[in-house]
ROGUDREN-890898 format. One line per 4 residues: number of its first residue (from 0); their letters; for each residue y, z, x of N, C-alpha, C, O. Coordinates in steps of 0.05 Angstrom, whole numbers, plus 5000, padded with zeros to 4 digits. Atoms other than C-alpha are relative to their C-alpha. Layout:
<drennus>
NUM> A> Y Z X Y Z X Y Z X Y Z X | ...
</drennus>
This chain:
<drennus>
0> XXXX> 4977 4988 5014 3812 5536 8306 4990 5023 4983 4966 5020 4977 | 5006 4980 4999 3812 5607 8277 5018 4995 4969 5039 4984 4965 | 4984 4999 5024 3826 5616 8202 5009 5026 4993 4993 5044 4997 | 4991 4974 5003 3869 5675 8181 4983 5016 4987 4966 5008 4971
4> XXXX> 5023 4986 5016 3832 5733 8160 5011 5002 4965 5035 4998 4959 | 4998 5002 5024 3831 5739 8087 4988 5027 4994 4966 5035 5001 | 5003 4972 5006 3842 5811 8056 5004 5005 4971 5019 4990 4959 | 4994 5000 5025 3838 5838 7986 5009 5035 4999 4994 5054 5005
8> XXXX> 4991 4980 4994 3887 5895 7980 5003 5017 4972 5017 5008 4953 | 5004 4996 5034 3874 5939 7917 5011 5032 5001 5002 5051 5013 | 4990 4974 5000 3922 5995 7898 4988 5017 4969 4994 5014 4945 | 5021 4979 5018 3874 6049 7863 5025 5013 4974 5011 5029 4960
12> XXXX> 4993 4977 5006 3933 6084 7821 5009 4981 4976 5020 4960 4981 | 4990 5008 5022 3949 6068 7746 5017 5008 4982 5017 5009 4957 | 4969 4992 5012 4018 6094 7740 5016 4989 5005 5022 4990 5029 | 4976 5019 4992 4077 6044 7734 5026 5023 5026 5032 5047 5026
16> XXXX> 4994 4990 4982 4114 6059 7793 4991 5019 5022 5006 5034 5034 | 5022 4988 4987 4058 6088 7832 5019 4993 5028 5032 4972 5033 | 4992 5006 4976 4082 6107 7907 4973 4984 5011 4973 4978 5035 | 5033 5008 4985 4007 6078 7922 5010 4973 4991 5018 4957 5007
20> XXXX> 4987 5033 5004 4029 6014 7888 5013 4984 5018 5005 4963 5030 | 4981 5004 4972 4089 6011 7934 4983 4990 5032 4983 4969 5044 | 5008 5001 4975 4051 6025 7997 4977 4975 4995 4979 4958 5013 | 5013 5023 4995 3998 5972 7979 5016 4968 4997 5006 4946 5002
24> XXXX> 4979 5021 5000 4057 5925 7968 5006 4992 5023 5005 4968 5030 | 4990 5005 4981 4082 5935 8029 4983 4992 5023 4993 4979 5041 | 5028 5003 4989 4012 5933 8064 5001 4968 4993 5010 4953 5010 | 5008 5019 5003 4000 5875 8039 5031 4974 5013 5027 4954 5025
28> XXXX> 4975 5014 4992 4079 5843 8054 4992 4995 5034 4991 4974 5047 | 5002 4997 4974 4064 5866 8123 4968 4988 5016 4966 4987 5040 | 5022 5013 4981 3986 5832 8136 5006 4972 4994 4992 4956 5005 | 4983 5024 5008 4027 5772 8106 5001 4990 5036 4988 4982 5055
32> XXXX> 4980 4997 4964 4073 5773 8170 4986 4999 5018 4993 4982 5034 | 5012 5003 4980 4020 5789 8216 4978 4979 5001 4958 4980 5016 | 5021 5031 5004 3985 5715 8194 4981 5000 4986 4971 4979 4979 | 5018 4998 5014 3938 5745 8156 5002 4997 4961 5022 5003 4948
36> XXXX> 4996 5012 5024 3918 5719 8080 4998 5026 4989 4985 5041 5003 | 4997 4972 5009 3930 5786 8033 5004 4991 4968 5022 4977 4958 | 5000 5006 5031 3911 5785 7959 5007 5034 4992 4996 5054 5002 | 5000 4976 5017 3940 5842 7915 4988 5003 4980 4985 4982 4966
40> XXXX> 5019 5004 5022 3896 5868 7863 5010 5029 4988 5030 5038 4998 | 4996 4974 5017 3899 5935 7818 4974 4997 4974 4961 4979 4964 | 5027 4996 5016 3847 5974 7775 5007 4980 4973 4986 4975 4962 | 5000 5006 5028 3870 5940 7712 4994 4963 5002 4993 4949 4982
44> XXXX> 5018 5022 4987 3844 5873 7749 4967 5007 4991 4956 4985 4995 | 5016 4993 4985 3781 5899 7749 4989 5018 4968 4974 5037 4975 | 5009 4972 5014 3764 5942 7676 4974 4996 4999 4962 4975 5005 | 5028 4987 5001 3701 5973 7666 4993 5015 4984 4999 5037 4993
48> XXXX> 5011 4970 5019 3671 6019 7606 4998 5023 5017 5003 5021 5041 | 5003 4974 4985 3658 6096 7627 4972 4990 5003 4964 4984 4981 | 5013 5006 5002 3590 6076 7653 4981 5028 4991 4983 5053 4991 | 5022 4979 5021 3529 6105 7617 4980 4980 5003 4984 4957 4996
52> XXXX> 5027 5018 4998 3458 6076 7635 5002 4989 4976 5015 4968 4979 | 5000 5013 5033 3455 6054 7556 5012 4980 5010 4998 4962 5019 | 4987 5021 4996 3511 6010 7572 4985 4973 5007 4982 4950 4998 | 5007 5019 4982 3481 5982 7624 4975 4984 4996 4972 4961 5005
56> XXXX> 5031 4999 5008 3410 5980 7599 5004 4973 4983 4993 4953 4992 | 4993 5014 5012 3443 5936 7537 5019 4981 5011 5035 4981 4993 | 4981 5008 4988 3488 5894 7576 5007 4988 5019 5021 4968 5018 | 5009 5001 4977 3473 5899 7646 5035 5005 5012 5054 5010 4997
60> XXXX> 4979 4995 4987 3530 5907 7695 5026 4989 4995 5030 4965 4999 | 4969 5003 5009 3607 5910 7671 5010 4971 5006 4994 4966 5024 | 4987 5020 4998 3641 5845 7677 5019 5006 5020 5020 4993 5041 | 4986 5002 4977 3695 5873 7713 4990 5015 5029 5005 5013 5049
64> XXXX> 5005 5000 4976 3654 5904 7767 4990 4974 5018 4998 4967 5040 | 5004 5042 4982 3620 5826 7786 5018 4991 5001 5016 4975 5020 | 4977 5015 4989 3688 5802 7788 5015 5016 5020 5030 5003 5034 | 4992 4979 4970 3711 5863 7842 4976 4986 5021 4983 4974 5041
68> XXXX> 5022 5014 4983 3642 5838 7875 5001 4977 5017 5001 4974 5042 | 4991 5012 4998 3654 5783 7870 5029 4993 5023 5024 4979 5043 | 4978 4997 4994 3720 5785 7897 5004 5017 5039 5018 5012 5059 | 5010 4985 4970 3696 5836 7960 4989 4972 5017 5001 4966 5038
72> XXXX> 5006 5010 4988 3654 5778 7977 5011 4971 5009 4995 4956 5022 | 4983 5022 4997 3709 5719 7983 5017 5019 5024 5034 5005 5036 | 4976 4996 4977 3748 5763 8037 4988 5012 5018 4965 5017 5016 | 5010 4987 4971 3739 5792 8102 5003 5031 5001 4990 5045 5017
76> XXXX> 4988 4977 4998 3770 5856 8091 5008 5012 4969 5011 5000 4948 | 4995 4985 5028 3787 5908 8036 5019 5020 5010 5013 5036 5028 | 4974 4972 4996 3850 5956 8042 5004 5010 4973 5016 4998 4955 | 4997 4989 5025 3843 6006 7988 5028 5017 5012 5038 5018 5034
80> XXXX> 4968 4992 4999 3913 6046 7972 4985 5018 4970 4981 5010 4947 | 5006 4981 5023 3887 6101 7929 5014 5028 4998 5012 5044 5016 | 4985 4970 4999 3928 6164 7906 4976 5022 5003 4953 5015 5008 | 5018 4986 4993 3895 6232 7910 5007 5015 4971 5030 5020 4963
84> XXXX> 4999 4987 5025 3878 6265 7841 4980 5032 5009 4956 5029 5005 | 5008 4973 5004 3854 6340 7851 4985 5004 5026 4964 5017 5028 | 5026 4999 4977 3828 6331 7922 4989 4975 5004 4985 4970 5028 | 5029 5024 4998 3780 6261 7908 5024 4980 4993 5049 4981 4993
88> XXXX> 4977 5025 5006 3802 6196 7886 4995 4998 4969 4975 5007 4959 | 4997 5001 5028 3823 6176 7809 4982 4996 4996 4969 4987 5015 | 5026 5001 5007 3761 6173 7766 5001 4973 4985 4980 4966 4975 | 5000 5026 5004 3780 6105 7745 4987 4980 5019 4976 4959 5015
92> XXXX> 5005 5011 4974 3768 6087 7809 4967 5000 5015 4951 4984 5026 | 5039 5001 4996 3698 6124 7814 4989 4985 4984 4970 4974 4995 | 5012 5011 5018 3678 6092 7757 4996 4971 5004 4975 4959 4999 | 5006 5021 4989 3694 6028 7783 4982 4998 5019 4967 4979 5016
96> XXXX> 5016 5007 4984 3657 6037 7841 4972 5011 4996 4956 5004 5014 | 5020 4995 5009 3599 6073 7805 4985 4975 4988 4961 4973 4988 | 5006 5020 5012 3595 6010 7771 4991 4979 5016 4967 4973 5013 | 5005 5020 4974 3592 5957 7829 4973 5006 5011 4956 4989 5015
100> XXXX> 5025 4999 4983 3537 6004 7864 4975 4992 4994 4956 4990 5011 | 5015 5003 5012 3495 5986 7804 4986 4973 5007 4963 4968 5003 | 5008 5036 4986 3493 5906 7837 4982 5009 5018 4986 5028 5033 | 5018 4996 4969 3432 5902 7885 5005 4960 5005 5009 4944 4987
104> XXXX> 5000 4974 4983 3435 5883 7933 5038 5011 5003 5056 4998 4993 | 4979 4976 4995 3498 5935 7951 5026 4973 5004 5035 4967 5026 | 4959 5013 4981 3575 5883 7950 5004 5017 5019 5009 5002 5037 | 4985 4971 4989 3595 5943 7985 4985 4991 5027 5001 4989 5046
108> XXXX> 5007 4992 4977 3550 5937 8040 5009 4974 5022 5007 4950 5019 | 4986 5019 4977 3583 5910 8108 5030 5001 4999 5043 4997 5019 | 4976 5020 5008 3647 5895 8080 5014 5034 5010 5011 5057 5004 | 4982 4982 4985 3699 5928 8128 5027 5012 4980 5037 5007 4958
112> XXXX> 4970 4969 5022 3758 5982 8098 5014 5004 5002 5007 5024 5014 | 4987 4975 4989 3811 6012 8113 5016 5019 4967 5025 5011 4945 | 4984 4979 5023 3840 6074 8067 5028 5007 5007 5035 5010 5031 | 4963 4999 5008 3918 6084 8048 4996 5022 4977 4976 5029 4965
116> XXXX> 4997 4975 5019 3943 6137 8007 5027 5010 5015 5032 5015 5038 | 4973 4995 4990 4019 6154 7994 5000 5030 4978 4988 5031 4956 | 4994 4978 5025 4042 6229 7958 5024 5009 5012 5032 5002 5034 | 4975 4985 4996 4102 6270 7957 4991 5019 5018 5009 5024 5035
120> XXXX> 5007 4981 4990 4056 6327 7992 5003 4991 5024 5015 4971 5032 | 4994 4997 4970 4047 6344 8064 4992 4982 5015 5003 4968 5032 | 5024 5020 4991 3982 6308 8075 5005 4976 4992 5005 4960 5011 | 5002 5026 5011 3989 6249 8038 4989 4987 4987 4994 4963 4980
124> XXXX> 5020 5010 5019 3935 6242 7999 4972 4992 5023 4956 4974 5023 | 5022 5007 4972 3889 6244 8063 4970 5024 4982 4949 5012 4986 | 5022 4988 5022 3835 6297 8014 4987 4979 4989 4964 4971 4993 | 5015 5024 5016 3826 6244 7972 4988 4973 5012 4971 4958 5002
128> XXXX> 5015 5029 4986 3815 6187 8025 4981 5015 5010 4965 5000 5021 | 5033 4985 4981 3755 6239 8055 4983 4991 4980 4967 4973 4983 | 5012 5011 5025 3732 6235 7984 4994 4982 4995 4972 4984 4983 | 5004 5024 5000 3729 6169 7980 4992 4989 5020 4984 4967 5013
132> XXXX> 5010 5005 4980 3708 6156 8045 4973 5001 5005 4962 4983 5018 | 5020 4998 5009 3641 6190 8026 4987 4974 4983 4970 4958 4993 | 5007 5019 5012 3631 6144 7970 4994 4969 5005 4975 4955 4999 | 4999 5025 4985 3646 6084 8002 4970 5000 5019 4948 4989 5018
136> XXXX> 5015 5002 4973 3611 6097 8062 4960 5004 4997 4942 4997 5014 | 5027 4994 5021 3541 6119 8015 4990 4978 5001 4967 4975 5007 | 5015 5031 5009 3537 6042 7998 5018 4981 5022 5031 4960 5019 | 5010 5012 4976 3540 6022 8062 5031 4983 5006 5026 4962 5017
140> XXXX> 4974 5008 4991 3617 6001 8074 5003 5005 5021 4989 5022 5033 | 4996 4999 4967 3643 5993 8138 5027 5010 5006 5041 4994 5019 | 4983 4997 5002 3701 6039 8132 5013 5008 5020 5004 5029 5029 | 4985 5003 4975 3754 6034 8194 5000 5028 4994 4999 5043 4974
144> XXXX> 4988 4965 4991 3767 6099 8225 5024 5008 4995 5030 5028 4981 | 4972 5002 5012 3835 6091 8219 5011 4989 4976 5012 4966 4965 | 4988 5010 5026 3870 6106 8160 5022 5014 5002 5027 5029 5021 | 4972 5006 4995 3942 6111 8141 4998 5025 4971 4988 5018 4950
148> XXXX> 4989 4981 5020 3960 6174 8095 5021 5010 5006 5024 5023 5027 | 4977 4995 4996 4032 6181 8077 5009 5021 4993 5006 5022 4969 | 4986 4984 5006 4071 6246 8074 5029 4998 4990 5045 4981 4997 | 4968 5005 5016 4135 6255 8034 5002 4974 4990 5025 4967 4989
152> XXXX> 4998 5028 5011 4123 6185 8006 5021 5002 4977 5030 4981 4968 | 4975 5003 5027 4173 6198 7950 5022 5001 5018 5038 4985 5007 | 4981 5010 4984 4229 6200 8012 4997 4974 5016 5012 4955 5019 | 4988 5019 4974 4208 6161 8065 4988 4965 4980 4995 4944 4992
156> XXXX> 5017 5020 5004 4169 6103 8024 5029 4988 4980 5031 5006 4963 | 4981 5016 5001 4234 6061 7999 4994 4975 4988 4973 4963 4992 | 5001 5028 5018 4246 6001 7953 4995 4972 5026 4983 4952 5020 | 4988 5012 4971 4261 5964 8025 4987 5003 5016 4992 4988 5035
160> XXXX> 5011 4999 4982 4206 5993 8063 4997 5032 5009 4985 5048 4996 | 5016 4973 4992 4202 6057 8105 5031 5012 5009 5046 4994 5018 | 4984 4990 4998 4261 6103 8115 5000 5014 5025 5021 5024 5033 | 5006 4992 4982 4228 6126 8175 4984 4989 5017 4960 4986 5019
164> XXXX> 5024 5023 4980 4217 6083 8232 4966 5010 5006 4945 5000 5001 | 5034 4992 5000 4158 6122 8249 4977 4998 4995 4957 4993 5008 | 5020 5009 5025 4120 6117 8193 4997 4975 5001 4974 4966 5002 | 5005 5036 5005 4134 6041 8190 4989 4994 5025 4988 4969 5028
168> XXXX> 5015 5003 4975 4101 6044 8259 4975 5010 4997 4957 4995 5006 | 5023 4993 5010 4047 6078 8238 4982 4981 4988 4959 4974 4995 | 5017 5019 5021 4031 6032 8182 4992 4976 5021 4968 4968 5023 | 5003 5022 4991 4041 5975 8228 4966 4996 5025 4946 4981 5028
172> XXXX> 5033 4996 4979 3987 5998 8283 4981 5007 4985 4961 4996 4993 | 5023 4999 5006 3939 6023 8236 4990 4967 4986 4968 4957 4985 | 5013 5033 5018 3940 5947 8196 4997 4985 5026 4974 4979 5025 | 5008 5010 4977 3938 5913 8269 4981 5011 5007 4970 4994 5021
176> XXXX> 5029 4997 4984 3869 5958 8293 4987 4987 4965 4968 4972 4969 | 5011 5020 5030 3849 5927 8212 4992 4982 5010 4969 4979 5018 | 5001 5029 5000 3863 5858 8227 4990 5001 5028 4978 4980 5024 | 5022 4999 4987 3823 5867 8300 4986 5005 5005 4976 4998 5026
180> XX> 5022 5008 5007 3769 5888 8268 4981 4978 4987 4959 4969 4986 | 5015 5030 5026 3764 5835 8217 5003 4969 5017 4995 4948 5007
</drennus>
């Protein structure tokens, strides 16, 4: 017998009403549905000082990065949902994961990915998942090829879901090649 995969779905963006919020809501509603176990999480799960060797030196590694670590290593899968701040991803976000890389050996390494990202723009916040794709992929993440960046997310992304079958087809095939990786 085959136990559902178990995913931890963490939307990067720390603005109430974040369309990234949304879409990891719905991400996660939707690996529900397809049998799979789906934990929602957000950065404020997860705080962390601005790291500074000192810190760390005095301290040793953040509290809330071992509990992200932690947390990577209880699931099979990771679906980040990160907005796009100037091109890259929020620096809350680096900082979190500046912090984590500090664990040897690497949480990060192995642990399969996929990247989300919703904006009002054209792209979707697809800049910032490259950006982050780097990072990730540095400490040895195993980040799916397919990823899901939403355009017009302030129309089509809906209290209800997707305003455009399309899209909601989209999402659905990229979280199904997810869940047969994991």
């Amino acid at each position: 017998m085959t136990t559902a995969p178990q995913l931890l779905v963490f939307a990067a963006s720390t603005r109430p009403g974040s369309l990234n919020r949304r879409l990891a809501e719905t991400a996660a509603d939707r690996l529900r549905a397809a049998g799979a176990e789906a934990r929602l999480v957000d950065l404020d799960d997860y705080p962390v000082p601005l790291y500074r060797g000192g810190i760390e030196l005095d301290g040793g590694v953040a509290e809330g990065a071992r509990r992200f670590a932690d947390d990577l290593a209880r699931h099979d899968g990771l679906v980040l949902v990160s907005p796009e701040y100037n091109h890259s991803m929020p620096g809350a976000l680096k900082n979190l994961l500046d912090w984590v890389s500090r664990i040897k050996p690497w949480p990060t390494s192995g642990v399969r990915a996929m990247l989300m990202s919703a904006s009002p723009g054209a792209r979707g916040g697809a800049r910032g998942l490259a950006a982050l794709r780097i990072t990730l992929e540095s400490n040895d993440m195993r980040v799916h090829e397919t990823q899901f960046a939403l355009p017009a997310a302030d129309r089509v992304l809906t209290e209800d879901g997707f305003s455009d079958p399309g899209e909601s087809d989209r999402l659905d095939h990229a979280l199904k090649a997810l869940l047969a990786a994991v």
